[in-house]
Wavefront OBJ file of the C-alpha trace (Angstrom):
o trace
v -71.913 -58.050 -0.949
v -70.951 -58.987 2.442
v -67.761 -60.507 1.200
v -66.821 -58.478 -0.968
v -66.505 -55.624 1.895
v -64.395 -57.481 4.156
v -62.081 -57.552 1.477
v -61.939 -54.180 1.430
v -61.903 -53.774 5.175
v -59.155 -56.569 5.447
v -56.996 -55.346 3.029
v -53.421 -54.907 3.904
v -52.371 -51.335 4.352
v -49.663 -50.188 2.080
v -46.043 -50.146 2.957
v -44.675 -46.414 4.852
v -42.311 -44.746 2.494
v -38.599 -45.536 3.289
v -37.267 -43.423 6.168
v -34.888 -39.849 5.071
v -31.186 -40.854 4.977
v -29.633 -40.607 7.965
v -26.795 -38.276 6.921
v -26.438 -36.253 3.852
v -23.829 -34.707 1.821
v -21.923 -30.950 2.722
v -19.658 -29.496 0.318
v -17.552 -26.351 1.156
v -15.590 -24.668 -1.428
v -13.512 -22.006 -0.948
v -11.867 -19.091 -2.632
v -10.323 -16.111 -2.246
v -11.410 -12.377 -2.204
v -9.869 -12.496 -6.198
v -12.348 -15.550 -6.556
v -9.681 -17.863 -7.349
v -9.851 -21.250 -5.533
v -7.753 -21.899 -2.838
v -6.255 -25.713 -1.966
v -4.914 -27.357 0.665
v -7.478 -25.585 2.647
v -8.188 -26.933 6.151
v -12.012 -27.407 6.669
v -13.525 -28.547 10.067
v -17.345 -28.755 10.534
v -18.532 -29.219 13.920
v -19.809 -32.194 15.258
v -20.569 -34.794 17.850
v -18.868 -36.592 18.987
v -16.165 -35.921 16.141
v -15.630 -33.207 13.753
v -15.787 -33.894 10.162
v -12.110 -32.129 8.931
v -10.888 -32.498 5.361
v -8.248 -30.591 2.924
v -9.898 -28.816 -0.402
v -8.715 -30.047 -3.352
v -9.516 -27.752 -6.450
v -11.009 -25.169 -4.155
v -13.404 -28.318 -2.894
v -13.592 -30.024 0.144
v -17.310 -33.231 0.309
v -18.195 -34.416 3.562
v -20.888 -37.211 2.766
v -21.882 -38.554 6.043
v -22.805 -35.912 7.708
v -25.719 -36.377 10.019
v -28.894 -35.358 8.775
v -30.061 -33.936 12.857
v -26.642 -32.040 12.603
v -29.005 -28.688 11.849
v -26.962 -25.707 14.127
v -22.323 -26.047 13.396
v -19.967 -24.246 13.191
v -17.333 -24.199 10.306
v -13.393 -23.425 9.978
v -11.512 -22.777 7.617
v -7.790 -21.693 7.370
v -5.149 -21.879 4.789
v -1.453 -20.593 4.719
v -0.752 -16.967 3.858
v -4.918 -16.540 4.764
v -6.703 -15.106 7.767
v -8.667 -17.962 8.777
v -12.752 -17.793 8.530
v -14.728 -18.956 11.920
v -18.535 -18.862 11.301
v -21.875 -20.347 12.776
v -23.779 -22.758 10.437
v -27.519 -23.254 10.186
v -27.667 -26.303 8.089
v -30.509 -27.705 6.319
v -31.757 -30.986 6.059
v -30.803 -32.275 2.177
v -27.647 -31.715 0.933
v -25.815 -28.668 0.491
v -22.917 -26.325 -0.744
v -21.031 -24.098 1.515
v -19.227 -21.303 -0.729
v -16.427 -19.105 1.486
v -15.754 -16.512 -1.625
v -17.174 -16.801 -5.096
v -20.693 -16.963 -6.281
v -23.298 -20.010 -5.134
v -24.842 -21.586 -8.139
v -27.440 -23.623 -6.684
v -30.722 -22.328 -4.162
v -28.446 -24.684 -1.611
v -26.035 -22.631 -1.376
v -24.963 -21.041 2.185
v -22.757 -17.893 1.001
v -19.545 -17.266 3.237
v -17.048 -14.435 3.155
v -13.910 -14.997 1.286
v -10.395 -16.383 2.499
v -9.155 -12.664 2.968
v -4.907 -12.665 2.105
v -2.775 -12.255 5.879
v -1.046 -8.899 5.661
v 2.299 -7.897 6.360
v 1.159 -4.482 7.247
v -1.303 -3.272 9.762
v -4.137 -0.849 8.866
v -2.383 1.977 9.146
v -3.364 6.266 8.564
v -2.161 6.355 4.731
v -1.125 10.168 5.135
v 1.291 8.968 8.079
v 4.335 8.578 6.281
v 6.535 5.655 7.506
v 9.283 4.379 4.978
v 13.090 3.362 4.416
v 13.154 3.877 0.024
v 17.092 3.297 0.129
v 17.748 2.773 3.706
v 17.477 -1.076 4.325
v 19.796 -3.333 3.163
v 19.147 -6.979 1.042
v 21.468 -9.470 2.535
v 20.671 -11.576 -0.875
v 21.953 -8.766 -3.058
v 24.051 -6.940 -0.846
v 23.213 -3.893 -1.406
v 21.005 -1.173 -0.517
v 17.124 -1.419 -0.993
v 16.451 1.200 -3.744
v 12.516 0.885 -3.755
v 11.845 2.622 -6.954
v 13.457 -0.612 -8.424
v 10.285 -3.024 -7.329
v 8.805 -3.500 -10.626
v 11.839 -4.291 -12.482
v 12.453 -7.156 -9.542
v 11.887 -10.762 -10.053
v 9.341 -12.327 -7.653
v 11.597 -13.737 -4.833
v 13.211 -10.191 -4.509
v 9.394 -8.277 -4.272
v 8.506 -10.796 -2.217
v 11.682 -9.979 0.485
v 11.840 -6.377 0.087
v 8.069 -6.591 1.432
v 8.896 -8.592 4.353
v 12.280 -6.523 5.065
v 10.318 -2.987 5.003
v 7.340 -4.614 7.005
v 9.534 -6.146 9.389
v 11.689 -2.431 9.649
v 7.641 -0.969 10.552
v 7.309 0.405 7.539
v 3.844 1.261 6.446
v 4.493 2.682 2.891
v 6.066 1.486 -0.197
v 7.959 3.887 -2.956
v 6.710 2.101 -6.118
v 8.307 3.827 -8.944
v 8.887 4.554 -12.670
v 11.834 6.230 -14.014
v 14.595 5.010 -16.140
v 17.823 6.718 -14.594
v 20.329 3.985 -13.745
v 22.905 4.811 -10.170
v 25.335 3.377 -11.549
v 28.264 4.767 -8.860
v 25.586 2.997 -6.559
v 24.855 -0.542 -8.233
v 21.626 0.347 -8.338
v 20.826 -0.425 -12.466
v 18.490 1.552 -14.468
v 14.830 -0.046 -14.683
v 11.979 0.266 -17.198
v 9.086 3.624 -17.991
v 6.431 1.222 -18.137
v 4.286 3.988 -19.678
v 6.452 4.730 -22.280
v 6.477 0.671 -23.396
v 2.678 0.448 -23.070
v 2.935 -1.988 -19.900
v 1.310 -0.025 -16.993
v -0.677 -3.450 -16.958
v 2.522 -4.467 -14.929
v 3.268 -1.779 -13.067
v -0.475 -2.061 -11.405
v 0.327 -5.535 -10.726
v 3.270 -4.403 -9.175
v 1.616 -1.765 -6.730
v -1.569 -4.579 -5.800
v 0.979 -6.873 -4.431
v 1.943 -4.118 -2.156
v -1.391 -3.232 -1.752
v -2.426 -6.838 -0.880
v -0.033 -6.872 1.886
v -1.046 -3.754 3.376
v 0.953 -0.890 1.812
v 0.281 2.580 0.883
v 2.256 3.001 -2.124
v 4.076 5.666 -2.955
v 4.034 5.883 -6.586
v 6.376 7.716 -8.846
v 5.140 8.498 -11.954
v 8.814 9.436 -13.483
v 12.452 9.943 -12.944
v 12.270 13.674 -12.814
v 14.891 14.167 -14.615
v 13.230 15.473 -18.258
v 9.975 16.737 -18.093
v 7.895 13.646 -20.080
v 5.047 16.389 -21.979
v 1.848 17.229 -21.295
v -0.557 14.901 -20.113
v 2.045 12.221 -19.325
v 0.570 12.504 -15.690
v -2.528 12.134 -16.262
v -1.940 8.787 -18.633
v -0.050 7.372 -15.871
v -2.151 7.758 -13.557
v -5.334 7.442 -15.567
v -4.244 3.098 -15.964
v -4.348 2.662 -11.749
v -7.924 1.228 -11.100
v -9.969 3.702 -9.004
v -9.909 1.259 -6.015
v -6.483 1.394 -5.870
v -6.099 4.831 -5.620
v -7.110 5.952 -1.945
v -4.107 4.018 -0.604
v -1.638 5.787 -2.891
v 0.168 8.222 -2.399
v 0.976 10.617 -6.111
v 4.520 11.856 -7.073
v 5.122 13.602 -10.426
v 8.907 12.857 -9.992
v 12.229 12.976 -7.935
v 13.328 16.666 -6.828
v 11.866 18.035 -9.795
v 12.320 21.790 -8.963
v 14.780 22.944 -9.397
v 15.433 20.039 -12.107
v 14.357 18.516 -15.334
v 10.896 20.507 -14.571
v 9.992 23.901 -15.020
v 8.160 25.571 -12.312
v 4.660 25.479 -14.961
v 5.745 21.823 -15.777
v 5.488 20.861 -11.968
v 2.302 22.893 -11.781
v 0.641 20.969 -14.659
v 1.950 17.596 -13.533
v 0.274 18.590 -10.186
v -3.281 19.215 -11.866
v -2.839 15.744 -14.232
v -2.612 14.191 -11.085
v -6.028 15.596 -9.478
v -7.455 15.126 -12.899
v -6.750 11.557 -12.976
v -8.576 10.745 -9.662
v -6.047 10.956 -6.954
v -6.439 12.409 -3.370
v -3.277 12.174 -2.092
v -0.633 14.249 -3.900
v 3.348 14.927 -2.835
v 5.510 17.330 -4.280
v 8.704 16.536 -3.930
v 11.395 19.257 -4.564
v 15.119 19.551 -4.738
v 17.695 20.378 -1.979
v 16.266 23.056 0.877
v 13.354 23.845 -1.661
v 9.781 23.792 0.216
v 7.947 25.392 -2.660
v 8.718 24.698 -6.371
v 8.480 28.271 -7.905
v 11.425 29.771 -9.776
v 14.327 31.230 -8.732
v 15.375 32.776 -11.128
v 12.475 33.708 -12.423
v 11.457 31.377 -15.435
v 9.390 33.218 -18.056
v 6.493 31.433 -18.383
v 6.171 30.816 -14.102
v 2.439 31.289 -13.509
v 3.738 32.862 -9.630
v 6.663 34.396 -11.023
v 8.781 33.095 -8.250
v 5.859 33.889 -5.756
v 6.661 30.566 -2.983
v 3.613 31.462 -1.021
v 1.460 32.292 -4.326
v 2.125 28.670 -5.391
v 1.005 26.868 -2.267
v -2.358 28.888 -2.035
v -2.638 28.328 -6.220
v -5.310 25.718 -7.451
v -2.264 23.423 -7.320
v -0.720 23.607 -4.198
v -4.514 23.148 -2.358
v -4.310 20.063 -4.292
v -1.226 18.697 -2.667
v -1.378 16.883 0.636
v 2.223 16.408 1.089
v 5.310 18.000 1.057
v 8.411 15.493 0.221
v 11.260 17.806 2.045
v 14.878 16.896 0.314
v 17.431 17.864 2.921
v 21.159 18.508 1.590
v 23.387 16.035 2.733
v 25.289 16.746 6.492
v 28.679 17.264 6.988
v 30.373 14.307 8.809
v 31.122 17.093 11.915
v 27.521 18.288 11.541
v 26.468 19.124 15.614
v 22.536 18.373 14.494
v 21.438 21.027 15.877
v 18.924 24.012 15.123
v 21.293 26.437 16.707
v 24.277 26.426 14.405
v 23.228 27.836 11.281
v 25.833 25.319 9.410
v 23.741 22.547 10.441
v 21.136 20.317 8.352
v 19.167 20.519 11.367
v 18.959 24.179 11.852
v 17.616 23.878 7.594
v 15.308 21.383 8.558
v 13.594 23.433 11.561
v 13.290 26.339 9.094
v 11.187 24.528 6.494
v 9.369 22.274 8.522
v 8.377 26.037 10.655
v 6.863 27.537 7.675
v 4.611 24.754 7.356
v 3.554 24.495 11.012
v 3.479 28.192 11.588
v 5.527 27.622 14.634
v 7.185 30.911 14.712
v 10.380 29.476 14.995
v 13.269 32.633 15.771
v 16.150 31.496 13.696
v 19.951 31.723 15.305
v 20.085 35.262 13.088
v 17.175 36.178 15.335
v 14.979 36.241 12.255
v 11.329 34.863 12.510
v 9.979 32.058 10.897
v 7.399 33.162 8.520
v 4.173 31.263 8.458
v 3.037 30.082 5.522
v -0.809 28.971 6.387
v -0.186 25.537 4.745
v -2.374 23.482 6.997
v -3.701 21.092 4.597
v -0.270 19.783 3.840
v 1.728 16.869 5.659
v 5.414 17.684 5.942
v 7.735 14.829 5.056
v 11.165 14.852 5.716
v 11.553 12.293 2.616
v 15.384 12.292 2.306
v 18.509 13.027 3.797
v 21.823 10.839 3.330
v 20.641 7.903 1.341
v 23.188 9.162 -1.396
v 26.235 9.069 1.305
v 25.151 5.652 2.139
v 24.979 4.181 -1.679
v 28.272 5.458 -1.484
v 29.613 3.623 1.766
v 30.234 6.891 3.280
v 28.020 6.843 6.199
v 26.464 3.769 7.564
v 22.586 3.306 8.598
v 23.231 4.367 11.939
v 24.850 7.897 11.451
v 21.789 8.663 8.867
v 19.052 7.716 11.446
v 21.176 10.058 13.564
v 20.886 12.903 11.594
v 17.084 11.700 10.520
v 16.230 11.992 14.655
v 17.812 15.405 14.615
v 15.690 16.946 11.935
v 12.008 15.106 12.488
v 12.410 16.661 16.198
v 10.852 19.822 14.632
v 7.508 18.790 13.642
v 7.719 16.589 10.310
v 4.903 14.066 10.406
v 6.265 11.529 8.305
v 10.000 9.998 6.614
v 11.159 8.339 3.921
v 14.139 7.133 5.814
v 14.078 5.996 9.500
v 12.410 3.670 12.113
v 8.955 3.806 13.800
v 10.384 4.823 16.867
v 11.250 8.266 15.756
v 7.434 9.152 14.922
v 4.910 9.334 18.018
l 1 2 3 4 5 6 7 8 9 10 11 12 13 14 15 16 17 18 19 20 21 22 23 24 25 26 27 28 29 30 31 32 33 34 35 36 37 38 39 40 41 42 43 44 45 46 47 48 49 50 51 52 53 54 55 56 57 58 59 60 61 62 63 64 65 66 67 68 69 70 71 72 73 74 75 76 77 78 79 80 81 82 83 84 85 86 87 88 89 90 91 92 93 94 95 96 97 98 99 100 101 102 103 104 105 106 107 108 109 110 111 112 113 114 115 116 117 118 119 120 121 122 123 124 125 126 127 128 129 130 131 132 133 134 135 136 137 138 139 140 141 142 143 144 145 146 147 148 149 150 151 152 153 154 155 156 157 158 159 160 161 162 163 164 165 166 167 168 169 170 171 172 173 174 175 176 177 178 179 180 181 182 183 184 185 186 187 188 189 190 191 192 193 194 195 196 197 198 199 200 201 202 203 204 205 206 207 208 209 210 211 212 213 214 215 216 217 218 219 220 221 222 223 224 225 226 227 228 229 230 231 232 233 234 235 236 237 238 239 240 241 242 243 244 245 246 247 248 249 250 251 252 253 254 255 256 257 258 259 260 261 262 263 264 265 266 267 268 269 270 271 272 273 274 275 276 277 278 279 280 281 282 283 284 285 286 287 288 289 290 291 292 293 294 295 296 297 298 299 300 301 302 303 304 305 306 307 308 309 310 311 312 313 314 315 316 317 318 319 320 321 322 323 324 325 326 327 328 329 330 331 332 333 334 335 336 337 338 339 340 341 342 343 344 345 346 347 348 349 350 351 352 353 354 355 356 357 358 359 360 361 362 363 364 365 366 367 368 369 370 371 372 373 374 375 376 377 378 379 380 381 382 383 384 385 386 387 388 389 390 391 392 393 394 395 396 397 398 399 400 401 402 403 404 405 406 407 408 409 410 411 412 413 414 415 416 417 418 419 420
């Protein structure tokens, strides 16, 4: 019996189970906020005495010897046309995934914000109109930058007009629609995309200028025909819902007087609300600041009432007023004491809006119109004189920094510097 318990007592203790690995693995994949994985990547995770860096192919990026005691890091990661992500990075013990964008399939998983795209634009105040529709010039096709064209552009030529109207301090984009070709311009006619059943496009269009910062100005047609009934609201109906608070609506160019009737404009207005959008424009023809008739059409629901439209369930709907300014004179003085002068029109418009009280040179008083809720625009002036070749950039923002003087808070056709 003795023996046989110092056996027992003598007998050699089993071996200790190895010792945890050292180092383990880390993989970090990353994608962007569209979930689609981005390479060529630049990942660094912190350590000592060296980082671990590496270049994601596939979205992907495996560090495998990283030190299992490496539990508190820090990661980077930064890719071209990205803002770069720069987090702290509680790691555990085992192996693990590190996901910047997309959704972690494994309990591992540390979840990271997504590569977010670099901007061209800077957050901006999307009622504060700042744009140059057919006021910058394309070196590539030498001619003038008609923005209603984007969609019908090929790739390269989206791609530079955003980087020429960014780099001009633009903040808006005039995304448009309609089919009429300016021809005496070289500006060609370009697709309805409605009408072919390819708004699909037209979105994708308006997200790239989204993605880069834009508020889009978005046409729905030419203006020149009145499209029917509930046109507007199909149009407008295919834009996503998030897409829609940094867009600006337009039924059409100058459409009173125009192709539309003063009821047409007044429906298009209410297709527009009904389809989900906040921000409305009306944009009317030459010295125009309401769009009722004159002459009176028959079936005008403010039988050429101007204030009567404005304070209608329409015009409460509208945020902004697109002003269309006649063309100057080439002897034009610019200013709002010769009656003569696009200037002295501009002050009398942009008065009934503010309520100024501007006295006129006739001595007459500006009336006020009580239209607080709406942004005055001075949208266009000369662009049609420069098409032409008969004025050059410079004498339009001449005449431009003559007429915002008097209180517009927005253009379609200028420089930053001319808006405080």
């Amino acid at each position: 019996m003795w023996a046989w318990l110092r056996f027992w007592a003598w007998r050699p203790k089993p071996p200790k189970p190895p010792a945890p690995p050292a180092v383990r693995t880390v993989a970090v994949i990353v994608r962007d906020t569209a979930g689609a994985n981005v390479d060529h990547a630049r990942v660094e995770l912190d350590d000592v005495p060296r980082s671990h860096v590496g270049f994601t192919v596939d979205g992907m990026v495996t560090f495998a010897d990283v030190p299992v005691v490496l539990a508190a890091s820090h990661l980077w990661v930064s890719a071209i046309d990205y803002e770069p992500v720069s987090v702290h990075l509680d790691l555990p013990s085992t192996d693990v995934q590190v996901w910047c964008g997309g959704e972690p399939d494994q309990a591992t998983a540390i979840r990271l914000p997504a590569l977010e795209p670099v901007k061209l634009v800077a957050d901006h105040d999307p009622r504060k109109v700042k744009c140059n529709f057919g006021s910058l010039w394309d070196p590539v096709l030498a001619r003038w930058i008609f923005q209603g064209n984007y969609p019908s552009m090929d790739e390269g030529t989206r791609a530079r007009w955003r980087e020429i109207a960014a780099a001009a301090g633009d903040t808006h984009f005039q995304c448009g629609n309609p089919t009429t070709p300016y021809e005496d311009y070289h500006i060609p006619a370009y697709t309805n995309w409605l009408l072919i059943d390819d708004m699909a496009w037209w979105v994708a269009c308006a997200k790239e200028l989204q993605d880069d910062g834009f508020t889009v100005i978005a046409y729905a047609d030419s203006g020149d025909n009145y499209p029917g009934v509930g046109y507007h609201k199909r149009f407008f109906d295919a834009i996503p819902a998030e897409m829609k608070p940094n867009m600006i609506g337009v039924p059409g160019h100058e459409i009173v007087p125009g192709g539309y009737s003063t009821k047409n404009a007044n429906d298009a207005i209410l297709e527009i609300s009904a389809a989900g959008m906040t921000l409305i424009a009306m944009h009317t023809g030459d010295d125009r600041l309401s769009w009722s008739s004159n002459p009176v059409e028959q079936d005008d629901p403010f039988h050429g009432d101007e204030l009567a439209c404005w304070h209608g369930e329409a015009g409460h709907k509208i945020t902004h007023h697109f002003c269309q300014l006649r063309t100057s004179r080439a002897d034009d003085p610019l200013v709002d004491t010769v009656t003569s002068s696009v200037a002295c029109e501009a002050h009398g418009i942009a008065s009934r809006v503010l309520g100024d009280e501007w006295i006129d040179p006739n001595g007459n008083v500006s009336p006020d119109w009580d239209m607080h809720w709406v942004d005055p625009v001075l949208w266009e002036t000369d662009e049609e004189l420069v098409f032409k070749g008969e004025r050059t950039r410079e004498q339009i923002l001449a005449v431009v920094r003559a007429c915002l003087a008097h209180g517009f808070s927005g253009h379609g056709c200028g420089t930053p510097d001319m808006l405080t």
